[in-house]
ZAFI-282007 format. One record per residue (C-alpha): residue in one letter; x, y, z. Coordinates in pm, whole numbers, plus 50000, padded with zeros to 5 digits. Each point is the difference from the previous one (the first is absolute). Layout:
! residues N
AXYZ
...
END
This chain:
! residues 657
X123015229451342
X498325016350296
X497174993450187
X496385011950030
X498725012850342
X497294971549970
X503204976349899
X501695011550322
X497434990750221
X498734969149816
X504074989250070
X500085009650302
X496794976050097
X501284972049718
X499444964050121
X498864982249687
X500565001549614
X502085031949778
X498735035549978
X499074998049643
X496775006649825
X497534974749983
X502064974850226
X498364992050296
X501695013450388
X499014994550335
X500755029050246
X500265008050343
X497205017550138
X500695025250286
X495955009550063
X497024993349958
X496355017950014
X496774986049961
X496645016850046
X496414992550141
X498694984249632
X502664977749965
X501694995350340
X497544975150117
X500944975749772
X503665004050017
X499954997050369
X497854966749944
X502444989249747
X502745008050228
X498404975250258
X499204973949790
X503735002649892
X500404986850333
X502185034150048
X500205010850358
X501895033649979
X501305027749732
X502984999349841
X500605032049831
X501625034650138
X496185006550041
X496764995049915
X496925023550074
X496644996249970
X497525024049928
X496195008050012
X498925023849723
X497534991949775
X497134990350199
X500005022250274
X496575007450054
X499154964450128
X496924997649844
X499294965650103
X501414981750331
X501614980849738
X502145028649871
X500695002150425
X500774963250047
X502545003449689
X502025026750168
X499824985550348
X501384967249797
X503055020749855
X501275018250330
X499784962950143
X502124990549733
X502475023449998
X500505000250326
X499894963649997
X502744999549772
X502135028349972
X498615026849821
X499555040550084
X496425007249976
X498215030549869
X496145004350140
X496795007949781
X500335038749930
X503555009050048
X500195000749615
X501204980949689
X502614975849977
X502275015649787
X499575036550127
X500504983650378
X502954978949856
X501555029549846
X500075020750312
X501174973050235
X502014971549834
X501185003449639
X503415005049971
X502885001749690
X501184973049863
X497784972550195
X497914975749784
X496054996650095
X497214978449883
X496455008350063
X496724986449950
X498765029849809
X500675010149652
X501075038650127
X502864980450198
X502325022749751
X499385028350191
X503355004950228
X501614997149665
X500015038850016
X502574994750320
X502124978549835
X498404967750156
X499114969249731
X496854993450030
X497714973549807
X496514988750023
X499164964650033
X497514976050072
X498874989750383
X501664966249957
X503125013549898
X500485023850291
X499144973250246
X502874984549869
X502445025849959
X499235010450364
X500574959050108
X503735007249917
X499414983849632
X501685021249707
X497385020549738
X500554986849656
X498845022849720
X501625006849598
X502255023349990
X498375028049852
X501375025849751
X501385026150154
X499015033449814
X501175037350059
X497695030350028
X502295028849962
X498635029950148
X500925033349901
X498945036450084
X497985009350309
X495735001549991
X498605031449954
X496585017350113
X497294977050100
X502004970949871
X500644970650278
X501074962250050
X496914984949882
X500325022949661
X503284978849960
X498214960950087
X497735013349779
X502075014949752
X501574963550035
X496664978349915
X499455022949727
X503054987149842
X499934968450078
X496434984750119
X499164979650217
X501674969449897
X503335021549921
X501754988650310
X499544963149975
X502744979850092
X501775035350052
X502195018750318
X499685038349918
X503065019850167
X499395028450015
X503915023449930
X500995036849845
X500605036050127
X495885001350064
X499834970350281
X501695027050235
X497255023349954
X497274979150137
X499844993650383
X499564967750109
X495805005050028
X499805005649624
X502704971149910
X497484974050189
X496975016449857
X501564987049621
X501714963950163
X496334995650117
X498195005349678
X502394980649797
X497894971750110
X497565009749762
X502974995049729
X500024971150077
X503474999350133
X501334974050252
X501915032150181
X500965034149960
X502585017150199
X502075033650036
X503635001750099
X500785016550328
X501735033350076
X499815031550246
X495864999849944
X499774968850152
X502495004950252
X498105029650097
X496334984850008
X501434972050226
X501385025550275
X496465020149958
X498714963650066
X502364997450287
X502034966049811
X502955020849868
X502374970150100
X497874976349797
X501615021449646
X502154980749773
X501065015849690
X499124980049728
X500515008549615
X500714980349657
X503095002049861
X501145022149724
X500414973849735
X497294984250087
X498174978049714
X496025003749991
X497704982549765
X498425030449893
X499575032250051
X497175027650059
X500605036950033
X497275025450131
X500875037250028
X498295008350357
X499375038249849
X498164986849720
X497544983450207
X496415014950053
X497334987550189
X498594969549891
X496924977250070
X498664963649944
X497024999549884
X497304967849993
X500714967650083
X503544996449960
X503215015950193
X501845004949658
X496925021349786
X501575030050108
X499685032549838
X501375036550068
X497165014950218
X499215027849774
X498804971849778
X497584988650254
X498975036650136
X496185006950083
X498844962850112
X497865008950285
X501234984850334
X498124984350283
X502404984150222
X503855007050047
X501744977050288
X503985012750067
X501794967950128
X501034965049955
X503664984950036
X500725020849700
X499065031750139
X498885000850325
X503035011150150
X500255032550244
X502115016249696
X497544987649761
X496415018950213
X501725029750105
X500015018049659
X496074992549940
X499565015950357
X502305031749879
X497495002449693
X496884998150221
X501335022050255
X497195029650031
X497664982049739
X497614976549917
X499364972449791
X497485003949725
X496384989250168
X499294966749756
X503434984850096
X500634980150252
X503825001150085
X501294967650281
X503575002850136
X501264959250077
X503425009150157
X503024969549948
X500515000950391
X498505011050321
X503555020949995
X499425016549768
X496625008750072
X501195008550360
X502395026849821
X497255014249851
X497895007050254
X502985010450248
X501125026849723
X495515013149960
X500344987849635
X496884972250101
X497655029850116
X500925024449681
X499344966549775
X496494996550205
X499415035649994
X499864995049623
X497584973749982
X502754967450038
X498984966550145
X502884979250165
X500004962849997
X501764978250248
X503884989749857
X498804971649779
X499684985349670
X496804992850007
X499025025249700
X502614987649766
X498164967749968
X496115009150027
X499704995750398
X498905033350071
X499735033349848
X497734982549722
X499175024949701
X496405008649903
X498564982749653
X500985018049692
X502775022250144
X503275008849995
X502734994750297
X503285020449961
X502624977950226
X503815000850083
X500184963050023
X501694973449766
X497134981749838
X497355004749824
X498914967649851
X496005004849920
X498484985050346
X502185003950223
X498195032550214
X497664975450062
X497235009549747
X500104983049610
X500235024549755
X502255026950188
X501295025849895
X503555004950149
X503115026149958
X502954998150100
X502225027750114
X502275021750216
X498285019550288
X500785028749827
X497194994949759
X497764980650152
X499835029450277
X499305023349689
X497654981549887
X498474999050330
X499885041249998
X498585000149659
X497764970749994
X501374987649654
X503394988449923
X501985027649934
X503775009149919
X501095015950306
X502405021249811
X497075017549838
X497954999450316
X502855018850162
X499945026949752
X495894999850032
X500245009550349
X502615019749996
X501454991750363
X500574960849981
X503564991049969
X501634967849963
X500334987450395
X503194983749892
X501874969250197
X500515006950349
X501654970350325
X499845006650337
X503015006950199
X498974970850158
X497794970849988
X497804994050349
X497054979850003
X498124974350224
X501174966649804
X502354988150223
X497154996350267
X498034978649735
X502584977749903
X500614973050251
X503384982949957
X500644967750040
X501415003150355
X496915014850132
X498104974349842
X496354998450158
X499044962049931
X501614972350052
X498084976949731
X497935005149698
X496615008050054
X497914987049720
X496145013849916
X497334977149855
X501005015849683
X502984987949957
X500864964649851
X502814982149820
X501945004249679
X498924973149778
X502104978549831
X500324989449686
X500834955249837
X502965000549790
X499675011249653
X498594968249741
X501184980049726
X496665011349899
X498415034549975
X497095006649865
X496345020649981
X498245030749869
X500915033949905
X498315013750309
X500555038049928
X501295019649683
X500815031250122
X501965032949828
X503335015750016
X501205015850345
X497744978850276
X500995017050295
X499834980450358
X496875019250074
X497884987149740
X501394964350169
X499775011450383
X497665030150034
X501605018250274
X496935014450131
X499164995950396
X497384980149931
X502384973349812
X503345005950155
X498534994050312
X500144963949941
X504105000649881
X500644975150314
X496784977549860
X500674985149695
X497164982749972
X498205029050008
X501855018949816
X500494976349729
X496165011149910
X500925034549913
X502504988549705
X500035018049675
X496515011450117
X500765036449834
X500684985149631
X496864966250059
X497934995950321
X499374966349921
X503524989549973
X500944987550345
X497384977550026
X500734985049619
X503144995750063
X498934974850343
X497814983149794
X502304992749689
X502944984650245
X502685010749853
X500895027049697
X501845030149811
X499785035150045
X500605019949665
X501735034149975
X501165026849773
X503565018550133
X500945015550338
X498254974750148
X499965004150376
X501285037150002
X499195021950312
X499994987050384
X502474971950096
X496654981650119
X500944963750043
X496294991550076
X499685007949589
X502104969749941
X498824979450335
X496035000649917
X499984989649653
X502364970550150
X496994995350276
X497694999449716
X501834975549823
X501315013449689
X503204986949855
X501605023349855
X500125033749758
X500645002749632
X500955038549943
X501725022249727
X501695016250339
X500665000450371
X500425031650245
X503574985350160
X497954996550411
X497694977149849
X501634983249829
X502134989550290
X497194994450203
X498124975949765
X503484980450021
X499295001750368
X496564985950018
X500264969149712
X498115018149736
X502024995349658
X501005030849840
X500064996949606
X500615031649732
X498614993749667
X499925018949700
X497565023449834
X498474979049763
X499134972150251
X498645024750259
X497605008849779
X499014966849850
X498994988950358
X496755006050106
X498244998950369
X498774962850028
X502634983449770
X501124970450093
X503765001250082
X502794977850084
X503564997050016
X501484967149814
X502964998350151
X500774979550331
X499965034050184
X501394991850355
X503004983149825
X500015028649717
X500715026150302
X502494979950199
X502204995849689
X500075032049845
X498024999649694
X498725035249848
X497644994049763
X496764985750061
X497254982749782
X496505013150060
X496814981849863
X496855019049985
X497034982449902
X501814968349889
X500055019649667
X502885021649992
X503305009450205
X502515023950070
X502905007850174
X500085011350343
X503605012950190
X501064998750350
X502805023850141
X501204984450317
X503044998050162
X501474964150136
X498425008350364
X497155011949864
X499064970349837
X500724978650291
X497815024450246
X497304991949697
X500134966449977
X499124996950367
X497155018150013
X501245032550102
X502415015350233
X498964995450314
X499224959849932
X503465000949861
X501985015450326
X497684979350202
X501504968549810
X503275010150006
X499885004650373
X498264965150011
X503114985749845
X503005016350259
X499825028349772
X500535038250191
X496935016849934
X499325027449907
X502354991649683
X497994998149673
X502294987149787
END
């Protein structure tokens, strides 16, 4: 029987365990990518690792989401990381030259290398044939130490495409087409490779626009197979000898199967608070619009901009809409403005934004109360702008730039007939790509520091004892079904500005679902958070796992976990338990809870199934899915205590296992 493409690679990089589903691997990691909201604490992990230089092919680090420096701690935080990577190895990418996966894209990812990265849109070179997976801080540190990445092998499923889009149809109409199907917890546990006549028809621009988004699946990866389109967007990139042709093999064997016919697709749209409530936009024609923002890693892109500006070219936008363009990379917004497509977008009543993320999670570009933002990002969870109670779309730029010329949301089909002289702008790449990003990314051998440079800011990563015989303590927080990380980290300025405090930081948790909860949780020394499924979807955010440690709770007793999370609450002690329907809803906030068994030995040897007491009046069973290593990392009170003592005892760190 033949092998996948993800199979291939995953062989390829093999150094641990069988490629079948469920077992657990460890692979080779080639690169690695971390950004400004996580990067501090992987570099601090990396030092307290006693680590001294990277490993990997390469490793880059990258300043993107707070850009502005609103605070000299924002500053001190990216002073800290060029110290660091120049300290230890790294290429580093300066506040404003754009977003790490756009940058990435452009510069380093390559077929067939494997890449983890401390954000949960690492998937993003999947559309170059690159595998790419999102991970916690703690587990990049790691990876880029030399150690292996260990993750279950996740079912490997094919999206067949066939046909070609039509009109006004794009990329994001086929994510979205995608989370329609499938929602957002369709991809757990899940590869998506992507195969059929149709992959040829998209250019590499549009396949990383869908390997992005299939975050919001809730997929570990996604990736495309490679062929003369990526071959040719590598030479226009000036890395044709980087191409490797990479494909599955004829009989290869899937574990399922999904088929979309691209000329059945029409453009689609998300609509409040959830990636996956998407509807045809006819359905959701006539909402009046007050803010449309074209960018994000999803579609931020030169390719991605340059239609809107061909649909604004000699108009204007409609006079109670605000329309923001966030371009992925100061490239691409340098090919803008070289090629007059900035001025015709001003011209028509555009604001452009520095090359940032800053939008995509509420640090800028904040909507007004009561009204409605069109964007072409990835998320939409309710919050996240940075105002409660948003009202988010998401879309291609192709609509949200007619909504910005009609001031409502609008099917640009039928706004093209309306006026009579608006045609589809179509996909267009330049014959080449030039841009200012190689001045802004300083490699390693023109490092500028020769020692980290730490801020008051910035402190230590806290560590947690050993896990109990014992465990023990109230149900500190019942909360619903799909918790995302931002309802446990806000990642507003005014919060995230304290990722390399935790101390600080540690106040802020769960503070969008109970403002009182951080400072319960101190007080009741020790405890159990309470969940519905998808726990823990959205950002790869270790500091969600890392500040409820801080704060002391114990451990989490949910129907589900998002697959990050999961991994990271391995990482930081905090004991990860599923539990059934019935007993998620018999527990209450302020129950009493505790786990009979002798839990530290219960890990270490394996068992499954554990007894949980609530109230001393009634009990239930509660399961734990870990593999052998995990269980050990667990037991010790986390990773990082765990490759610590390992290195202790003679041991090689970084090895976890």
């Amino acid at each position: 029987m033949g092998q996948t493409l993800t199979e291939k690679i995953l062989d390829d990089h093999l150094v641990e365990g069988e490629l079948e589903t469920g077992e657990e691997i460890g692979i080779e990691i080639d690169q690695v990518l971390t950004q400004d909201t996580t990067g501090t604490l992987v570099w601090l992990q990396f030092e307290a690792l006693d680590l001294n230089e990277v490993q990997t092919e390469l490793a880059a680090q990258y300043c993107d989401h707070q850009t502005y420096q609103f605070d000299f701690k924002n500053t001190d935080d990216h002073r800290f990381l060029r110290s660091a990577a120049g300290t230890f190895g790294a290429h580093f990418s300066r506040p404003g030259n754009g977003i790490c996966h756009n940058v990435h894209k452009e510069n380093f990812a390559a077929p067939g290398k494997t890449m983890l990265g401390s954000d949960s849109h690492t998937p993003t070179p999947g559309g170059l044939g690159e595998l790419a997976i999102g991970a916690g801080g703690l587990d990049v540190a790691v990876a880029m130490g030399g150690g292996a990445y260990y993750i279950e092998m996740p079912e490997v499923v094919e999206v067949r495409l066939e046909g070609e889009l039509g009109e006004w149809a794009t990329a994001k109409d086929v994510i979205l087409e995608m989370l329609r199907r499938l929602t957002v917890k369709g991809g757990v546990g899940k590869i998506f490779e992507y195969t059929g006549p149709g992959v040829e028809t998209l250019s590499v621009p549009e396949r990383t626009t869908i390997t992005n988004m299939g975050t919001e699946l809730g997929a570990t990866s996604s990736i495309f197979p490679t062929g003369e389109n990526t071959k040719d967007y590598l030479e226009r990139l000036g890395r044709g000898d980087e191409y490797v042709e990479l494909s599955p093999d004829e009989d290869a064997d899937y574990d399922d199967r999904i088929t979309i016919d691209l000329s059945e697709i029409e453009p689609l749209i998300a609509e409040p608070s959830m990636p996956d409530n998407v509807v045809p936009v006819r359905e959701a024609a006539g909402v009046d619009v007050d803010q449309v923002i074209i960018g994000s890693c999803t579609n931020g892109a030169y390719e991605d901009i340059l239609p809107a500006a061909k649909m604004l070219e000699g108009r204007e936008i409609d006079k109670k809409t605000e329309m923001i363009v966030a371009p992925g990379s100061k490239q691409a917004s340098e090919m803008l403005a070289r090629e007059g497509w900035t001025a015709e977008m001003m011209a028509a009543g555009v604001n452009f934004s520095e090359a940032t993320c800053g939008a995509c999670i509420g640090i800028g570009h904040v909507p007004a109360s009561d009204s409605v933002s069109l964007r072409t990002f990835n998320r939409n969870f309710e919050g996240r702008s940075g105002i409660e109670n948003d009202s988010v779309y998401l879309c291609s730029p192709e609509v949200a730039t007619a909504a910005a010329l009609a001031g409502e949301i609008v099917d640009p089909r039928n706004l093209a007939e309306e006026l009579g002289d608006l045609e589809d702008p179509g996909f267009e790449m330049p014959d080449e790509y030039v841009g200012v990003s190689g001045s802004d990314l300083i490699a390693p051998d023109e490092a500028v520091d020769d020692g980290l440079v730490k801020g008051p800011n910035i402190g230590d990563v806290p560590l947690k004892d050993p896990l109990d015989a014992d465990i023990e303590g109230p149900a500190l927080l019942k909360m619903s079904d799909n918790i995302t990380t931002d309802h446990i980290i806000p990642a507003t300025q005014d919060i995230l500005m304290y990722r390399s405090n935790i101390p600080k930081l540690s106040e802020f948790t769960l503070s969008r679902v109970d403002e009182s909860f951080a400072q319960r949780a101190l007080d009741s020394d020790g405890g159990f958070l309470v969940a519905g499924e998808n726990y823990g979807q959205g950002s790869s955010r270790e500091h969600a796992a890392l500040c409820p440690m801080y704060l002391g709770v114990e451990g989490v007793l949910a129907r589900s976990f998002a697959r990050i999370h999961k991994a990271n609450l391995f990482n930081f002690g905090l004991l990860p338990l599923t539990v059934d329907e019935e007993t998620y809803e018999r527990i209450e906030e302020g129950d009493d809870i505790a786990i009979v068994d002798d839990v530290a030995e219960a890990v270490r040897s394996g068992k499954e199934e554990f007894t949980v007491r609530v109230n001393d009046e009634w009990e239930a069973s509660a399961f734990l899915d870990a593999s052998e290593r995990e269980r050990r990392i667990l037991a010790d009170g986390g990773k990082l205590t765990h490759v610590k003592q390992q290195h202790d005892e003679g041991g090689q760190a970084p090895a976890d296992d």
